[in-house]
C-alpha positions in Angstrom: 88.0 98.8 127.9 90.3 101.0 129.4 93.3 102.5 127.1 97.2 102.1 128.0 99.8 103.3 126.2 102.3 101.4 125.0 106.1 102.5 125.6 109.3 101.3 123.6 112.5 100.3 125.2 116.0 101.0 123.5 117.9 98.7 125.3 120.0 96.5 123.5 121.9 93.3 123.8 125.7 93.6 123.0 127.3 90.8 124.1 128.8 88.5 122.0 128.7 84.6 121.9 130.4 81.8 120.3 128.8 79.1 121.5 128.1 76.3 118.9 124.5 76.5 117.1 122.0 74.0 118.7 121.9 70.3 117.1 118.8 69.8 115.1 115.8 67.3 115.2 117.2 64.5 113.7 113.8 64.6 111.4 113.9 68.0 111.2 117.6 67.8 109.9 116.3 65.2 107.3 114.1 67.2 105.9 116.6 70.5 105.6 118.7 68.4 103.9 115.9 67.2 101.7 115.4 70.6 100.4 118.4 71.2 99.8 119.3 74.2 102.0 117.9 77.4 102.9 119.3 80.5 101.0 120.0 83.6 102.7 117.3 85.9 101.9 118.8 89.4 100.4 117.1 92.2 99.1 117.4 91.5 95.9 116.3 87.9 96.3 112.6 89.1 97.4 110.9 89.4 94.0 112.1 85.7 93.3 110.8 84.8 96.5 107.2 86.4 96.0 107.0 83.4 93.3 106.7 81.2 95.7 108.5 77.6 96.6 107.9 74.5 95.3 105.4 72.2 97.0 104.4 75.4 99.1 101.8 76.7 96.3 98.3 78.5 98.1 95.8 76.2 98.6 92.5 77.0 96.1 89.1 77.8 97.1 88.8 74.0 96.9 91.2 73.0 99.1 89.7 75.4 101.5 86.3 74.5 101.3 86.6 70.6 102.5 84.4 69.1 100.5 81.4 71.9 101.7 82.7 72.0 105.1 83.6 75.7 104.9 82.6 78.1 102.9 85.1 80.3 101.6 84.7 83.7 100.0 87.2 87.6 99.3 86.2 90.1 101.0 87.0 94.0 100.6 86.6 96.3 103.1 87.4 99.7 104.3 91.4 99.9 105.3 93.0 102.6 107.6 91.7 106.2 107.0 93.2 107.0 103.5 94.6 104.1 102.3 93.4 101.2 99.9 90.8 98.7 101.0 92.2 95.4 102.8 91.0 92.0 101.2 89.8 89.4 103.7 89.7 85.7 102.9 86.8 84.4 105.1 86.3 80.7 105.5 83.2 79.6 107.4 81.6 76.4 108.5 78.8 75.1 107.0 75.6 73.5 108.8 76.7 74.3 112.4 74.6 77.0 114.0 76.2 80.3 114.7 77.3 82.4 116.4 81.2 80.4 115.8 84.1 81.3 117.7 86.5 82.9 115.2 90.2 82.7 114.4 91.9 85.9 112.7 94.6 84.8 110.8 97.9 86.7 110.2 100.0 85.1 107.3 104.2 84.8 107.8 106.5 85.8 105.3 109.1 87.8 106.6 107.1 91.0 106.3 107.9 90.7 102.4 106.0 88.4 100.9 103.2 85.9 101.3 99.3 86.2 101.3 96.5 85.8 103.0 96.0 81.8 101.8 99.4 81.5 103.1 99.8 78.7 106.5 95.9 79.2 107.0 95.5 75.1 106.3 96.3 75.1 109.4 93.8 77.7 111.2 91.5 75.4 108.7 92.3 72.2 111.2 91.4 74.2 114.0 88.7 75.5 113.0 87.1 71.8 111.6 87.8 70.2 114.9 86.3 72.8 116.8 83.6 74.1 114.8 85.6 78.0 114.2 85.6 80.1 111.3 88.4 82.0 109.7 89.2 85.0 108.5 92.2 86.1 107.1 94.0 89.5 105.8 95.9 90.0 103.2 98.1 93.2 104.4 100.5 95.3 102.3 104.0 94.2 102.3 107.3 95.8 102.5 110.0 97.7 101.3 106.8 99.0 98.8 104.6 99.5 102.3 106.9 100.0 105.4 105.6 100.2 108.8 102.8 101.5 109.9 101.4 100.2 106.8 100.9 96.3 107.3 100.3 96.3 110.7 97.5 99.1 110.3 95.7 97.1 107.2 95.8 93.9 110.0 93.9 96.2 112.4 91.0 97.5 110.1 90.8 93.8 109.1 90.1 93.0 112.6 87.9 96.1 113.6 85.7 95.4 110.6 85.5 91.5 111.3 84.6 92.3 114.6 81.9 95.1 113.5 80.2 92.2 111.1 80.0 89.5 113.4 76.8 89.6 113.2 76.8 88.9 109.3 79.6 86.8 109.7 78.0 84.9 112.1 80.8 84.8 114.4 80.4 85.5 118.4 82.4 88.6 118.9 83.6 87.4 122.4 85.3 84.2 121.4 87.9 86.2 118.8 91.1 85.0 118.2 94.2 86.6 116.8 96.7 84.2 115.5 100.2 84.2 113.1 103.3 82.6 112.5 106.5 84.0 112.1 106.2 87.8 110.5 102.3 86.9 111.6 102.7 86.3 114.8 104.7 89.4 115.5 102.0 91.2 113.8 99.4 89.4 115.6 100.9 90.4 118.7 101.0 94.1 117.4 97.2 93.6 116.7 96.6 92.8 120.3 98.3 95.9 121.4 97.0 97.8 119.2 93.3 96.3 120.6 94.2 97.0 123.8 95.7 100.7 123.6 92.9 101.5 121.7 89.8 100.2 123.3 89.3 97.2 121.1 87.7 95.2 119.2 87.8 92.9 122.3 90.1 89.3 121.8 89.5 85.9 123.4 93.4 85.3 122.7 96.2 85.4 120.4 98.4 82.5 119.2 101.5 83.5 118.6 103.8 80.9 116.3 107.1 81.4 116.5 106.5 85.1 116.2 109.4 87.8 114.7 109.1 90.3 117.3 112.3 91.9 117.6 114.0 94.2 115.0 117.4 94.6 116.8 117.7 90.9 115.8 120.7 90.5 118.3 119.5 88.2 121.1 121.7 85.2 122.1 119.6 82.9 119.8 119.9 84.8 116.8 124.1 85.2 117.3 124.1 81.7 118.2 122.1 80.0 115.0 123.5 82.5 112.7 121.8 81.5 109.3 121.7 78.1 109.8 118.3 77.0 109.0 115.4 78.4 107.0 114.7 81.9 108.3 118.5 83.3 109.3 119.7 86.4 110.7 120.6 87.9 107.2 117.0 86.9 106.4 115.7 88.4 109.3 117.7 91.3 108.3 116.5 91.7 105.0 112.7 92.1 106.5 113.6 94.1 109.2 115.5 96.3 107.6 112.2 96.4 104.7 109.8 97.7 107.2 111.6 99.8 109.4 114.5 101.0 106.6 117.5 103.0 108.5 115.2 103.3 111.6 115.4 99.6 112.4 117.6 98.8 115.4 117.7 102.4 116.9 115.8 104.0 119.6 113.0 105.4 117.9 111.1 101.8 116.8 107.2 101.4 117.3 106.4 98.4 119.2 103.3 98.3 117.1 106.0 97.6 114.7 108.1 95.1 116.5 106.7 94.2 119.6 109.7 93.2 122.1 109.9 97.1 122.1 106.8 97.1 124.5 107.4 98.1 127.9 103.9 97.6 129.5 102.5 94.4 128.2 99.8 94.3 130.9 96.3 93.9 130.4 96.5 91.7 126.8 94.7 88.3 126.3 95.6 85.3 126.9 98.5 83.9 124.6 99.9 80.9 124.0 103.3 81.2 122.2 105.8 78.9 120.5 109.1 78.6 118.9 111.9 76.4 118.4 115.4 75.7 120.7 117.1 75.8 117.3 115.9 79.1 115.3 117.3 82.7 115.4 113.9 83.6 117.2 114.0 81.7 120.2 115.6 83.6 123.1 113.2 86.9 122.1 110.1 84.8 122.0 110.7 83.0 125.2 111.8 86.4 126.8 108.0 87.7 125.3 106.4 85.2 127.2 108.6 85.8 130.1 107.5 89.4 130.4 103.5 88.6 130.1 104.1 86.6 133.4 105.8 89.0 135.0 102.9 91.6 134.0 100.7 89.8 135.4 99.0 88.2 132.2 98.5 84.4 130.9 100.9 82.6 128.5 101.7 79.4 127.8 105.0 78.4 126.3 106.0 76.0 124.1 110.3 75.8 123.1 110.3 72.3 120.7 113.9 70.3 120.7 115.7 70.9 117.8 113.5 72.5 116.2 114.2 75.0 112.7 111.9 78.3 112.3 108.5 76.6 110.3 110.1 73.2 111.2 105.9 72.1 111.5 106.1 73.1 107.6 109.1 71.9 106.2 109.2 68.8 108.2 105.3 68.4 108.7 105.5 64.1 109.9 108.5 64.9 112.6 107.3 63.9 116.0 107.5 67.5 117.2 105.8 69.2 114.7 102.6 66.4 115.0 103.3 67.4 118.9 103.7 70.8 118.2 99.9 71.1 115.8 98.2 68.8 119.0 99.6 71.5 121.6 98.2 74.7 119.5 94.9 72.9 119.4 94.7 72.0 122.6 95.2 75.3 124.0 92.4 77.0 122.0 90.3 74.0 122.7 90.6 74.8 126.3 90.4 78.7 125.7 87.1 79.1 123.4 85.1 75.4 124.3 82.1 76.1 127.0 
């Protein structure tokens, strides 16, 4: 594989808007009010949100393992040069014949919290309709690891998983990367990373309504504000966590926050989503955008009235059913024969 190196660009979106926020699903909008409302997330509002929310709890090594469909075992394995050993949560099918395609699985969580059993239920439906297995890292989180830390336990997850395939059984050329939210920006981090250094090789990377951009200033995330679930103080707060005073200035990774890529050439095959009504829309569209214009594959999906996780917090609306049915679709089409 040939390597490319990955620039940064410092440009930054100034102008103002005071257009009203988009209207919400009116499902979706049921279900915000269900709960209650969405706090803005502050620093010092991250150790209460580590404990978790209600009816959100991690599944158990029951849940996972559908009645003997999977099974599920913790791995540890050797994390970037120096630091402490990454834990892997690797689900696999039972009485299918190997090698499996494989989905690696980036949990959200704002870069602050979550773990790796976090929104892998549904890398779990994927991978039982098409016969994948899983694998899932738990990375550090921030302000206790800022960047490069998470995103570089994410990448020795992958390079070992990819080095074991054999063990694993899984076929080393049908390898997905796949996240939502803070996952997804640091599954598209992974696949730069992949490419600008020569591998592990990916099959394609799913990218759900990624967190990409650390200047958190686009049109989108003026115009929603912190309406929602995930607002801009939110975003803020987890920003602000990984990068500390760096974040929004010139001098940001795009390993750390990928719209900063200049060059995003040469990457697999992604199919990307978000929502019209969620702070992350205009940079995730614009991410797509710019694969196109490199020359690269995408597929984009923008769902009406939408919320950031609106597939979780309002998991029966008609566009998060449509929304599940167009993820599986596309890796259906990407990793079948």
């Amino acid at each position: 594989m040939t390597t490319q190196t990955t620039t940064q660009t410092t440009t930054q979106t100034t102008t103002q808007t005071t257009t009203p926020p988009v209207p919400f699903d009116p499902e979706v909008a049921a279900a915000l009010a269900a709960a209650g409302g969405f706090p803005a997330i502050t620093p010092d509002v991250i150790p209460l949100v580590r404990q978790g929310l209600p009816g959100q709890e991690p599944p158990t090594d029951a849940d996972l393992a559908r009645g003997g469909a999977f099974s599920v075992e913790e791995r540890s394995v050797p994390g970037p040069a120096g630091d402490p050993d990454v834990r892997l949560l690797v689900c696999r099918p039972t009485g299918r014949p190997t090698p499996t395609a494989a989905v690696y699985w980036i949990h959200g969580g704002g870069m602050v919290f979550g773990d790796n059993r976090g929104g892998v239920l549904e890398a779990l439906d994927w991978a039982a309709d098409l016969g994948l297995a899983v694998v899932s890292v738990e990375y550090r989180l921030a302000p206790e690891t800022p960047h490069p830390g998470p995103v570089e336990d994410c990448y020795a997850g992958l390079v070992w998983t990819a080095g074991h395939a054999g063990e694993l059984g899984i076929d080393p050329d049908r390898l997905v990367v796949a996240g939502a939210s803070a996952g997804g920006g640091l599954a598209a981090a992974v696949a730069l990373l992949a490419r600008d250094r020569g591998g592990p090789a990916l099959a394609g990377q799913v990218l759900i309504y990624p967190m990409l951009d650390d200047r958190n200033d686009s049109g989108s995330a003026q115009q929603m504000g912190d309406t929602g679930t995930w607002g801009r103080t939110a975003n803020d707060t987890g920003w602000t966590a990984l990068l500390g005073a760096a974040r929004g200035g010139p001098d940001v990774s795009p390993y750390a926050a990928p719209a900063r890529a200049t060059d995003l050439s040469g990457l697999p095959p992604a199919f990307v989503d978000v929502a019209s009504a969620e702070n992350f829309r205009d940079e995730d569209v614009a991410y797509a955008t710019r694969i196109w214009q490199a020359g690269g594959r995408a597929e984009l999906h923008v769902w009406p009235g939408g919320c950031h996780g609106f597939d979780v917090f309002a998991p029966e609306a008609g566009i998060s059913r449509e929304a599940r049915r167009a993820r599986l679709t596309w890796l259906r089409r990407l990793l079948e024969p």
